[in-house]
FIZADO-177571 format. One record per residue (C-alpha): residue number from 0; chain; x, y, z. Coordinates in pm, whole numbers. Layout:
N
<NUM,"A",<X,Y,Z>> ...
END
This chain:
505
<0,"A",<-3091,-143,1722>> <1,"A",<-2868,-348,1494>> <2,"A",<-2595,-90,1430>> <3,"A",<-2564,247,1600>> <4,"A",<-2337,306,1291>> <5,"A",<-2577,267,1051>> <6,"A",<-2848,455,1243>> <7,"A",<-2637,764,1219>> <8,"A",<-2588,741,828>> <9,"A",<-2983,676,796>> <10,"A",<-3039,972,986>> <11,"A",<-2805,1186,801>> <12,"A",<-3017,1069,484>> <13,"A",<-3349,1179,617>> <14,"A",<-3182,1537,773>> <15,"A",<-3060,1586,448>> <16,"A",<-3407,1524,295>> <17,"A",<-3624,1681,534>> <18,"A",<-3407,2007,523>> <19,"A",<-3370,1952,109>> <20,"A",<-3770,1978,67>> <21,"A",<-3802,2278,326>> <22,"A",<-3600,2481,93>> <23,"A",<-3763,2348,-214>> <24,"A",<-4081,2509,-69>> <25,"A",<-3966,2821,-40>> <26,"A",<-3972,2843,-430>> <27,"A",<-4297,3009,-573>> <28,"A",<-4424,2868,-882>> <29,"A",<-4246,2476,-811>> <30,"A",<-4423,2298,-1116>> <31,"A",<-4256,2533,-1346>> <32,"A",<-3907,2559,-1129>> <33,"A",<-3844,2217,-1072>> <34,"A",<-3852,2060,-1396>> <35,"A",<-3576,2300,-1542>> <36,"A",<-3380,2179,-1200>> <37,"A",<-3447,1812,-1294>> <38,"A",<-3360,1869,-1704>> <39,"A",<-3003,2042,-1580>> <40,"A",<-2962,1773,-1312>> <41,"A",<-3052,1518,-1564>> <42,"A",<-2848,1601,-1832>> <43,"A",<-2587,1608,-1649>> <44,"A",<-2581,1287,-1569>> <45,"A",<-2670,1138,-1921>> <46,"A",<-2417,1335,-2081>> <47,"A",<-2122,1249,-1784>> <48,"A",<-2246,883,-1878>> <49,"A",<-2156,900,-2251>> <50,"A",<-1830,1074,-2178>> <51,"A",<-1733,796,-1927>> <52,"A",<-1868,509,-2217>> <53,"A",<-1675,692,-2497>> <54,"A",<-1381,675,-2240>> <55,"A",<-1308,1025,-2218>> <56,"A",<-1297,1004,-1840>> <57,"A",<-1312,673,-1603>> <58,"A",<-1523,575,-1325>> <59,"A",<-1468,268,-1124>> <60,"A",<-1722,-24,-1131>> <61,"A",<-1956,206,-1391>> <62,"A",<-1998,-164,-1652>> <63,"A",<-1985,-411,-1450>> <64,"A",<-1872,-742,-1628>> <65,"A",<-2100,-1053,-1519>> <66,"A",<-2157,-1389,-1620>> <67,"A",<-2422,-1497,-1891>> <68,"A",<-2618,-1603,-1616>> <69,"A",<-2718,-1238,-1544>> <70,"A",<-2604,-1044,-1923>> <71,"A",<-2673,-1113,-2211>> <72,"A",<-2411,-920,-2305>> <73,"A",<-2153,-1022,-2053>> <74,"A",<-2162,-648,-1882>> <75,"A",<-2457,-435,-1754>> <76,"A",<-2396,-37,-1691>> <77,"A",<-2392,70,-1374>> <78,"A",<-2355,380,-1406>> <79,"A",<-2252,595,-1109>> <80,"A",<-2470,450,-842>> <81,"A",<-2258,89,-959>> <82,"A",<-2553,-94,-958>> <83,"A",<-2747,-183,-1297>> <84,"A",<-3083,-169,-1102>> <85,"A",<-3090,155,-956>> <86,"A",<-2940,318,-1221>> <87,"A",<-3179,153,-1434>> <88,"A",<-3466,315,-1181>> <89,"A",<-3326,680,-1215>> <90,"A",<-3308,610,-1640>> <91,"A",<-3656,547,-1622>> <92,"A",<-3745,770,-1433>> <93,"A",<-3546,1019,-1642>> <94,"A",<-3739,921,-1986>> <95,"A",<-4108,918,-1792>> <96,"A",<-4079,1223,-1700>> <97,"A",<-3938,1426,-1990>> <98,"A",<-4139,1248,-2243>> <99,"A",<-4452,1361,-2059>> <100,"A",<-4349,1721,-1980>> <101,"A",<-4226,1728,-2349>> <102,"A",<-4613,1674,-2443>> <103,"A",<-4734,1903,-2151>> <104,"A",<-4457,2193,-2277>> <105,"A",<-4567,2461,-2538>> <106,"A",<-4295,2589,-2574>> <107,"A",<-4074,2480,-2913>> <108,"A",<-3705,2525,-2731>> <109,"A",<-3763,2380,-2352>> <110,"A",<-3983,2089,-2582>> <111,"A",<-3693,1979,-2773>> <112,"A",<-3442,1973,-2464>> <113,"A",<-3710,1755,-2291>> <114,"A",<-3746,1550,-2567>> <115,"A",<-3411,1489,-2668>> <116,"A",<-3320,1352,-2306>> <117,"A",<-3525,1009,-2303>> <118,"A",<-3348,943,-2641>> <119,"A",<-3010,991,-2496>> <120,"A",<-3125,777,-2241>> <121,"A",<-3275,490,-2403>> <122,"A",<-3015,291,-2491>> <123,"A",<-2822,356,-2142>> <124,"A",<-3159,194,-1986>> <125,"A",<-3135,-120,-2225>> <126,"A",<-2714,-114,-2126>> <127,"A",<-2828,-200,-1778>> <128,"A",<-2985,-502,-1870>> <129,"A",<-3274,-474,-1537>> <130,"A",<-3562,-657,-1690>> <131,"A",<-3774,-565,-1348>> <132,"A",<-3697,-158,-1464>> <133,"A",<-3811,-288,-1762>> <134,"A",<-4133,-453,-1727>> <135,"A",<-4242,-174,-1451>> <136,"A",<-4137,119,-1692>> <137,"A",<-4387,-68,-1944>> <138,"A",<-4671,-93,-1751>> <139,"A",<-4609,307,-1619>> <140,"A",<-4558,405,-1936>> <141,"A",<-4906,224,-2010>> <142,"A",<-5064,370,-1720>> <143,"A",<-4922,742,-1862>> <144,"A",<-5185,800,-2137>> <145,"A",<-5467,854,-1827>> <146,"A",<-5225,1157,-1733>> <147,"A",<-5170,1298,-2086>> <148,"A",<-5541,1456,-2221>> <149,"A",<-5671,1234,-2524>> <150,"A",<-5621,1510,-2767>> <151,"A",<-5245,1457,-2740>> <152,"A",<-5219,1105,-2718>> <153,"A",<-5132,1023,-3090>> <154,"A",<-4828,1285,-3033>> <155,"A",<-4744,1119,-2684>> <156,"A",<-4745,746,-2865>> <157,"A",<-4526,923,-3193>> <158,"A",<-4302,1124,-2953>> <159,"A",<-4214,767,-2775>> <160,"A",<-4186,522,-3052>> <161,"A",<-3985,757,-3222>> <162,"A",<-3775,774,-2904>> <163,"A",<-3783,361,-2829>> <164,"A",<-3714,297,-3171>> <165,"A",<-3406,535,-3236>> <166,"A",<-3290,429,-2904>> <167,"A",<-3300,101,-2976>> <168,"A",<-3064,79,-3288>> <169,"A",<-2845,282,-3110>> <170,"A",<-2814,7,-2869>> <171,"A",<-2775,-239,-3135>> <172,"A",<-2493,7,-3277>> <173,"A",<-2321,-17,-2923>> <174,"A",<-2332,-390,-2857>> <175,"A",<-2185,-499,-3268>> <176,"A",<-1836,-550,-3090>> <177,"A",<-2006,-713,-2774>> <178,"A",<-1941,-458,-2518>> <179,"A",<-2141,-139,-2326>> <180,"A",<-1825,113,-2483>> <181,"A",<-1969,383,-2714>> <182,"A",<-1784,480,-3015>> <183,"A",<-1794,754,-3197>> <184,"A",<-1960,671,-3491>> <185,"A",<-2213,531,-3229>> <186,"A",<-2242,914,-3119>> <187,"A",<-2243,1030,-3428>> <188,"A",<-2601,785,-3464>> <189,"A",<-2753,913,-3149>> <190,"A",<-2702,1272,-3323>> <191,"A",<-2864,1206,-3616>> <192,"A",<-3110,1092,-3465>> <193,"A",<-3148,1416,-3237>> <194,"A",<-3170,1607,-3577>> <195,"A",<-3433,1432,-3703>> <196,"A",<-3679,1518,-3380>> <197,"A",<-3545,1836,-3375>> <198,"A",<-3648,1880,-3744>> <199,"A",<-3998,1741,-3669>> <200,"A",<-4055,1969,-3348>> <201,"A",<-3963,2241,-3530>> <202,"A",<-4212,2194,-3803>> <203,"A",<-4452,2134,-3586>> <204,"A",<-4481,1739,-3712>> <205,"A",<-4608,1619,-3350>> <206,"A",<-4883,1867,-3347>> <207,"A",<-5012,1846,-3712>> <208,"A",<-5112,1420,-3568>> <209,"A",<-5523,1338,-3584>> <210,"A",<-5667,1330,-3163>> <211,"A",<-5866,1010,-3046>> <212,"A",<-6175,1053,-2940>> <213,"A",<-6173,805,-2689>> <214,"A",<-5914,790,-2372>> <215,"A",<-5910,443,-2306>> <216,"A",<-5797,359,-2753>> <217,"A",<-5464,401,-2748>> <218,"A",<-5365,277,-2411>> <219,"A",<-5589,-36,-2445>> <220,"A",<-5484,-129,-2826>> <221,"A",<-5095,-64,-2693>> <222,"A",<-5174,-328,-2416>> <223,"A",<-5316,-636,-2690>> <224,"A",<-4966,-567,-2839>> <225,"A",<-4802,-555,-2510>> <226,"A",<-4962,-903,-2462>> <227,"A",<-4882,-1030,-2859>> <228,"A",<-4515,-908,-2781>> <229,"A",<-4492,-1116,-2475>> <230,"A",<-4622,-1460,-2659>> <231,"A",<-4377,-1389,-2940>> <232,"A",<-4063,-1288,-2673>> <233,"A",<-4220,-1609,-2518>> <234,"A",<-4227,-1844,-2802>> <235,"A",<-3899,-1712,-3017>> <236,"A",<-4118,-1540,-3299>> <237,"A",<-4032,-1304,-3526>> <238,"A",<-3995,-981,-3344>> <239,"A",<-3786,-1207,-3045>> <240,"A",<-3531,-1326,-3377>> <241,"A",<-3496,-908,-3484>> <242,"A",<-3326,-832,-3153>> <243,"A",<-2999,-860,-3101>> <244,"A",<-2833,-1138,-2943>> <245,"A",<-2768,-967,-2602>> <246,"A",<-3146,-858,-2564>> <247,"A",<-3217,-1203,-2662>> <248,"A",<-3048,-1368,-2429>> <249,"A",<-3178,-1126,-2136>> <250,"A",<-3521,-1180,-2253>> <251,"A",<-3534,-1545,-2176>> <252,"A",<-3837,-1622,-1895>> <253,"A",<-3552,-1705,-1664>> <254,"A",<-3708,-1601,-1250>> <255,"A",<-3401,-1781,-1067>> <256,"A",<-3287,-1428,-956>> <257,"A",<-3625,-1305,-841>> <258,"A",<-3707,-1644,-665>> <259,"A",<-3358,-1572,-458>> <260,"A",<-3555,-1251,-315>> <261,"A",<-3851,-1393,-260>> <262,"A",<-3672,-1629,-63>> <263,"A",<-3531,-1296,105>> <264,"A",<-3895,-1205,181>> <265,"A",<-3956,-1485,305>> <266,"A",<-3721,-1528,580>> <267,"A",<-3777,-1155,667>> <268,"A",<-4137,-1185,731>> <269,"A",<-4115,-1516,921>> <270,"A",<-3928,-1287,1210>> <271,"A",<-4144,-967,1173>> <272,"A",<-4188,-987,1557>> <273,"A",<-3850,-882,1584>> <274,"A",<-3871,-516,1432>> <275,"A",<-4280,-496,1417>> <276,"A",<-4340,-173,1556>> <277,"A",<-3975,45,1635>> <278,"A",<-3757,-130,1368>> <279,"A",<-3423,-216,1408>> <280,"A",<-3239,106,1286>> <281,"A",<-3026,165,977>> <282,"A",<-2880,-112,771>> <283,"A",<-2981,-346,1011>> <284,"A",<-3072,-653,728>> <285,"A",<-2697,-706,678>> <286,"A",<-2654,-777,1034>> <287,"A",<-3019,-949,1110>> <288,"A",<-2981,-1165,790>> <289,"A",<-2745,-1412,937>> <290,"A",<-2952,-1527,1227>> <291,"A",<-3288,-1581,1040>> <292,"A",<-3188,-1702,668>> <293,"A",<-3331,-2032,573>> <294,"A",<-3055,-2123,356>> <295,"A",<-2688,-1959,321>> <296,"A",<-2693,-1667,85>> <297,"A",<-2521,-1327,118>> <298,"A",<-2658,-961,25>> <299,"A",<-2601,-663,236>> <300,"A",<-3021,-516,79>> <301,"A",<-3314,-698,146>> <302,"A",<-3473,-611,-208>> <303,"A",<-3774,-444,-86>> <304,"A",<-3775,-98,-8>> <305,"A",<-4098,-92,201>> <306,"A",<-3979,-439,374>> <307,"A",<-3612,-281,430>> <308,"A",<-3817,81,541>> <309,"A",<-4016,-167,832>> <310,"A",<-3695,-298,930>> <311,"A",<-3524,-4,1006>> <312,"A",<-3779,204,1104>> <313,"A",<-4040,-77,1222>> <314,"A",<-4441,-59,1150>> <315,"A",<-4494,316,1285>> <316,"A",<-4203,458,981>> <317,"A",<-4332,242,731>> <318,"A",<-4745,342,810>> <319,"A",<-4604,735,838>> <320,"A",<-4409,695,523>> <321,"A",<-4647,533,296>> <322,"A",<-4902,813,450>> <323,"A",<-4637,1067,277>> <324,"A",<-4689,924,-33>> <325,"A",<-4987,820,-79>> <326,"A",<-5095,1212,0>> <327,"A",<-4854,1346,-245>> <328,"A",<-4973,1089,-537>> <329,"A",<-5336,1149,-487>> <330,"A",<-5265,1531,-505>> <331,"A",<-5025,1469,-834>> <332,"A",<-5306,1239,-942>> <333,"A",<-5584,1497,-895>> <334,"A",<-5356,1759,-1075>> <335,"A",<-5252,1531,-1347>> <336,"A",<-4906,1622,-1285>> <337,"A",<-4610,1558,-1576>> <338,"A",<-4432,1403,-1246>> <339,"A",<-4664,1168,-1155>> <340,"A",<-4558,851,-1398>> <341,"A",<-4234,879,-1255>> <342,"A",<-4351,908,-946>> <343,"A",<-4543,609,-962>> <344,"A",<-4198,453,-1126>> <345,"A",<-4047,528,-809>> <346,"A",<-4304,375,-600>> <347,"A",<-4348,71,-835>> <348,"A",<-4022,-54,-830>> <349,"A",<-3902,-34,-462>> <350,"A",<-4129,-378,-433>> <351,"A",<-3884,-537,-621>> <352,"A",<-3553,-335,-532>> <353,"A",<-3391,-124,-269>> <354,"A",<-3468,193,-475>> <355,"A",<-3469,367,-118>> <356,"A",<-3136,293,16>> <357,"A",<-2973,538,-268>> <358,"A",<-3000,875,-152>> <359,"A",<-3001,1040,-498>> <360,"A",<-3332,838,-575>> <361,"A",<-3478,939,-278>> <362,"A",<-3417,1324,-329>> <363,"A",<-3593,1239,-724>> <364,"A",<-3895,1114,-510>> <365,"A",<-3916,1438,-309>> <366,"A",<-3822,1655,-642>> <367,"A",<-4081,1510,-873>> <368,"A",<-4359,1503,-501>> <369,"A",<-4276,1870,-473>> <370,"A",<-4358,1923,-869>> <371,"A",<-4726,2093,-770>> <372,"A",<-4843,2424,-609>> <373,"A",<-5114,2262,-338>> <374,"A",<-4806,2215,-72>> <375,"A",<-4653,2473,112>> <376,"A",<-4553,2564,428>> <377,"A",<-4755,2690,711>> <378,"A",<-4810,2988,847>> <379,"A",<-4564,2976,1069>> <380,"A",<-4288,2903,785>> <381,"A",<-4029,2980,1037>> <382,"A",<-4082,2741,1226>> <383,"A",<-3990,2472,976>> <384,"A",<-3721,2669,852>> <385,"A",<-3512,2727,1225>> <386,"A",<-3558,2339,1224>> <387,"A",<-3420,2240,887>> <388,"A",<-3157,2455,966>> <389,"A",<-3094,2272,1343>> <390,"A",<-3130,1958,1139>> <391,"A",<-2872,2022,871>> <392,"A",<-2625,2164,1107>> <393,"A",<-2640,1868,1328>> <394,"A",<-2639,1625,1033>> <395,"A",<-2331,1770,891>> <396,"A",<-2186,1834,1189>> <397,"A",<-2191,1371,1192>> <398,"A",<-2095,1439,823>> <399,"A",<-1759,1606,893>> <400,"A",<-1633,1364,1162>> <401,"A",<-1733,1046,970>> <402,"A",<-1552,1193,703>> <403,"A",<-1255,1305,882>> <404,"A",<-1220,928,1023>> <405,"A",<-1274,789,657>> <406,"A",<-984,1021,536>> <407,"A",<-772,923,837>> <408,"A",<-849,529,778>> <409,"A",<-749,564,415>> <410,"A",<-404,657,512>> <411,"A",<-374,331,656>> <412,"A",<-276,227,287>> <413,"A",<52,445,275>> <414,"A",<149,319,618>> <415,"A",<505,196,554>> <416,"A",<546,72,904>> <417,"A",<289,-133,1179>> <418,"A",<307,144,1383>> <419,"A",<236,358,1124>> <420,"A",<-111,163,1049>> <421,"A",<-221,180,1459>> <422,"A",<-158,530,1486>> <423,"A",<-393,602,1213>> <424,"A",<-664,369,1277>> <425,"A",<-657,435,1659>> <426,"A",<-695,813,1539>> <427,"A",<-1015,710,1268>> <428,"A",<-1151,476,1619>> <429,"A",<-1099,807,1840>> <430,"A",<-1307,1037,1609>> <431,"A",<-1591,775,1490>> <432,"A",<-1628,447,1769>> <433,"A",<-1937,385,1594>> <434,"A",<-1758,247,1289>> <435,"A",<-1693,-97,1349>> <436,"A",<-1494,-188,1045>> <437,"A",<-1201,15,1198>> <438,"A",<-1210,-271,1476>> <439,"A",<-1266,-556,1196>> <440,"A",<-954,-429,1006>> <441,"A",<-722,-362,1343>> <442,"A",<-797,-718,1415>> <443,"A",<-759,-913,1095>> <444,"A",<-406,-730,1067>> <445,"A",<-292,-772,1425>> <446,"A",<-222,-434,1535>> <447,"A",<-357,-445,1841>> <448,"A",<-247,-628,2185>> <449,"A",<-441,-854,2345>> <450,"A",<-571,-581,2627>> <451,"A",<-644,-343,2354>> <452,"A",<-776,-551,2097>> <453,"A",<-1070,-729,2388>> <454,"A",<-1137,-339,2484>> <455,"A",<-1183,-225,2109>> <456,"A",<-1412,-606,2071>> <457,"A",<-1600,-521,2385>> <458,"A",<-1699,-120,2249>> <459,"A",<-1806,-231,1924>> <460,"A",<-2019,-558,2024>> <461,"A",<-2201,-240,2280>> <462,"A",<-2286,-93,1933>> <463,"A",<-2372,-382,1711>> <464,"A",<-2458,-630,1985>> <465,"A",<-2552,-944,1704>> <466,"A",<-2266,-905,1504>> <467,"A",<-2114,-1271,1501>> <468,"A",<-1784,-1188,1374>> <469,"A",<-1717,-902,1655>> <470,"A",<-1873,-1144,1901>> <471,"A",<-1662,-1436,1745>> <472,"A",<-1318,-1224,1803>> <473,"A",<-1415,-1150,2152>> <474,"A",<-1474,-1525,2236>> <475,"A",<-1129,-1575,2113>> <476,"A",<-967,-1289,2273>> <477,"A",<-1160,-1446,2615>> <478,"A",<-998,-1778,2564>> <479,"A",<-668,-1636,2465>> <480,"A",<-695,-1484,2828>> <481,"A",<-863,-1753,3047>> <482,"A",<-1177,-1635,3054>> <483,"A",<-1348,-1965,2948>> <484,"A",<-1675,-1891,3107>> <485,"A",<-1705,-1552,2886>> <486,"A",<-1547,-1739,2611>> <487,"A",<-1806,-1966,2565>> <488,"A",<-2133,-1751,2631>> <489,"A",<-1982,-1545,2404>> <490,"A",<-1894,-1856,2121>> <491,"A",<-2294,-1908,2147>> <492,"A",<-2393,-1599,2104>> <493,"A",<-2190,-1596,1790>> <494,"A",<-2332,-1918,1660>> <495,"A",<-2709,-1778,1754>> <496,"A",<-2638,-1494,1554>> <497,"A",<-2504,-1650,1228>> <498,"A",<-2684,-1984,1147>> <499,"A",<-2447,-2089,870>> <500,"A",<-2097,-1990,1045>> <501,"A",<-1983,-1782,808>> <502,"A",<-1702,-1546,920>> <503,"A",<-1649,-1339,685>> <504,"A",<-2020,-1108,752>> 
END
C-alpha cells in the first residue's frame, strides 16, 4: 500500500456508493424515479453554472485561464469539479441522456424539461474545450440511434440538430469578447431559443416528421458526414472557416497532449508486477509515479480509469469491477434503456481520463446502471440493508475526523504566533496521523524540534513507506543527529523512489 491516507478516502468513496445504490433499490418503479432525480440534479447544476458565468455568484478555479497551447480561447470551463475534462464528461453525459429520454417521453411537459436541458448545456460542453469528450460524445451519440426505435429517428436527428445548432451560436455569442463570461443578452439568446422548441413540442412539430424504414439510414448517412466533416476540419474547408476562431484553433490535429498519457501508460504497464493482483491502494500513482517514469513529468492521475482502478485495487478489483458493468450494460442493452448512451459515455471515456476518481461521476454511473427494473435486492433485503447501514456509519464516522483535522489545519492560517501554528497542527496530526501533509507543512515551516520532527518523519514514512520527500527529511533529520548509517540507507531509499530528484512530490 502506497498511502494508508489515501486508502481511507477510496474507501469512503466506495461506502458511500455501495450504501447510495442499496437505497436506490428500495425505490419501486426506478426507470421512471430516477430520471426525474437526474433532471432536478441536473438542472441544478446547469443553471448554478450560468449564474456563476453571468457572475451572479463566484466559484474558485470554475474557467480556468490556459495557454493557446491547450485553448483556443485562452480559458476552458471547469465548472465545479475544476477540471475541463470531467466536467466535460458529466455535460455529455447530461445531453445523452435527456435528448434520448426526451424521445422515449410521451408526455408534452416532462418532454420539454428534458429537452430544454442538452440546449442549456451545449455550449457549456464546447466552453470546456475537451476534444476527447468531444470525439467520444460523437461516436455515442452515433451509436444512440440502435437504442431509439427507427420510427423516431427523424425526430431524434431534428430534436439534436436543433439542439447542436442553437447551442452552437450561443457559444459563438459567448466567445465575441474572447472570454467563457455569459452576458445577458447571451441569456437572453439561449431563451429564445428555448421558446422556439418549446413552440415546436407543443405543436407537436417533432412528431408530425416522416419514420425510416430502415435502422441502419440515418445512423450510417450521419457517419459519411461525420467522415466529410473530419477531411474538411482536416484540410481548412469551408465548414472549418464558419467556426469561430476559438473552435478553430482547438480543432487543429494537434496529439502532443494525448502522446504525454500514453507515455503515462506506458511507464505504468512496464511495472504491472508491482500492483498485478492486490493493487497498491488509493491514490497510489502520485506516489508510484516517481520511481518508474521514463522521463520527468508531473500529474497526481494516471489518465486511465481502468489502469488507475488496477493500481489501486490490483487485477482482482479491476476483473470484479468491469464484471459490474459489463452485467448492468448488457441488461440496459437488452432493455434498450434511455440510460444506456450515457452509460456507455461513462465507460467510453475513462480510457482516456480519470472519469473515476470524481465521486459525483461515479454516483451518475450507478444512477443511470440503476435506471431498469431487472435489479433488485434479494430476498433477504435486510441483509444488505443492516450492511449499508454498518458501512455508512463507519465511513462517516472517517468522514467526521478527517474533517475535524482539515478544519483544525485551516486555522493554521490565522495563527498570529509559531506557537500558535504547532498547537493546531499537532491537534489536526493527533486526530488524523494518516495525513501526511500535516508532517510536510510542520516541516517546511520549522515548527517542530529535531526529536519531534524525526518522530513525526518516522510515523508518516510507516504510512507512505516510498514517499521520497518524507524519506528525504528523515535522512536529513538522521544526519542532523549522527546517525550517518540511517542517514544514508535512508538518502537511497529516497533516490530509489524518485528517479528525477524532484523534491517538491
Amino acid at each position: 500500500m502506497e498511502s494508508v491516507q489515501g486508502a481511507f478516502d477510496e474507501y469512503l468513496v466506495w461506502c458511500a456508493l455501495f450504501a447510495f445504490g442499496t437505497l436506490l433499490l428500495q425505490i419501486k418503479e426506478r426507470a421512471v424515479q430516477l430520471p426525474l432525480l437526474l433532471l432536478a440534479i441536473n438542472w441544478t447544476t446547469v443553471v448554478g453554472t450560468y449564474l456563476v458565468l453571468l457572475d451572479v455568484f463566484s466559484v474558485p478555479h470554475f474557467v480556468l485561464s490556459l495557454s493557446k497551447e491547450l485553448s483556443g480561447l485562452g480559458e476552458r470551463l471547469g465548472g465545479y469539479l475544476q477540471y475541463p475534462n470531467a466536467f466535460a464528461s458529466l455535460l455529455a453525459t447530461v445531453i445523452l441522456f435527456h435528448l434520448v429520454y426526451a424521445v422515449k417521453e410521451s408526455k408534452k411537459g416532462w418532454t420539454i424539461s428534458h429537452l430544454l436541458l442538452p440546449l442549456f448545456s451545449w455550449s457549456l460542453f464546447l466552453l470546456t474545450e475537451s476534444r476527447g469528450a468531444w470525439l467520444v460524445f460523437i461516436v455515442v451519440w452515433l451509436w444512440s440511434f440502435y437504442v431509439i426505435s427507427k420510427e423516431n429517428h427523424t425526430r431524434y436527428l431534428v430534436s439534436s440538430a436543433s439542439v447542436f445548432l442553437c447551442g452552437t451560436i450561443v457559444y459563438t455569442l459567448i466567445v465575441l469578447d474572447e472570454s467563457a463570461t455569459i452576458t445577458w443578452l447571451t441569456l437572453v439568446a439561449v431563451i429564445g431559443f428555448a421558446v422556439i422548441l418549446w413552440w415546436m413540442v407543443k405543436k407537436n412539430v417533432m412528431k408530425k416528421l416522416p419514420s425510416v424504414r430502415n435502422i441502419h439510414l440515418v445512423p450510417f448517412s450521419l457517419t459519411v458526414g461525420l467522415i466529410l466533416l473530419i477531411s474538411d476540419l482536416y484540410w481548412k474547408g469551408a465548414f472549418y472557416r464558419l467556426l469561430p476562431i476559438s473552435l478553430q484553433q482547438r480543432l487543429l490535429f494537434n496529439f502532443d497532449t494525448f502522446s504525454e498519457r500514453v507515455l503515462y501508460w506506458k511507464d505504468a504497464l512496464a511495472h504491472w508486477d508491482e500492483f498485478s493482483f492486490t493493487g497498491l491502494g488509493g491514490k497510489a500513482w502520485r506516489i508510484f509515479m516517481y520511481r518508474i517514469q521514463s522521463s520527468p513529468y508531473l500529474t497526481s492521475e494516471v489518465h486511465n480509469s481502468y489502469l488507475d482502478i488496477w493500481i489501486e485495487m490490483g487485477l482482482l478489483g479491476l476483473l470484479f469491477f468491469l464484471f459490474l458493468l459489463i452485467r448492468t450494460g448488457w441488461q440496459l442493452f437488452k432493455e434498450r434503456s434511455f440510460a444506456l448512451p450515457a452509460f456507455v459515455f461513462l465507460l467510453l471515456h475513462g480510457f482516456f481520463e480519470f472519469t473515476f476518481s470524481y465521486p459525483i461521476l461515479l454516483f451518475y454511473l450507478l444512477i443511470l446502471g440503476l435506471c431498469q427494473e431487472k435489479v433488485s435486492l434479494p430476498k433477504t433485503k435486510h441483509v444488505p440493508l443492516i450492511l449499508a447501514f454498518v458501512i455508512l456509519a463507519s465511513g462517516a464516522w472517517l468522514s467526521i475526523t478527517f474533517a475535524k483535522a482539515e478544519s483544525e489545519f485551516h486555522r493554521v492560517e490565522s495563527a498570529v504566533t509559531k506557537e500558535e501554528a504547532l498547537a493546531r497542527v499537532r491537534e489536526a496530526h493527533k486526530t488524523n496521523p494518516w495525513q501526511t501533509q500535516y508532517v510536510r507543512f510542520a516541516v517546511e515551516h520549522q515548527l517542530l524540534s529535531l526529536e519531534e520532527q524525526t518522530a513525526w518523519l518516522n510515523k508518516a514514512i510507516s504510512y507512505e513507506r516510498n514517499h521520497s520527500w518524507l524519506l528525504y527529511h528523515a535522512a536529513k533529520a538522521a544526519e542532523e543527529k549522527g546517525e550517518t548509517e540511517k542517514a544514508q540507507i535512508l538518502y537511497q531509499r529516497s533516490l530509489e523512489t524518485n528517479r528525477y530528484e524532484n523534491r517538491n512530490n
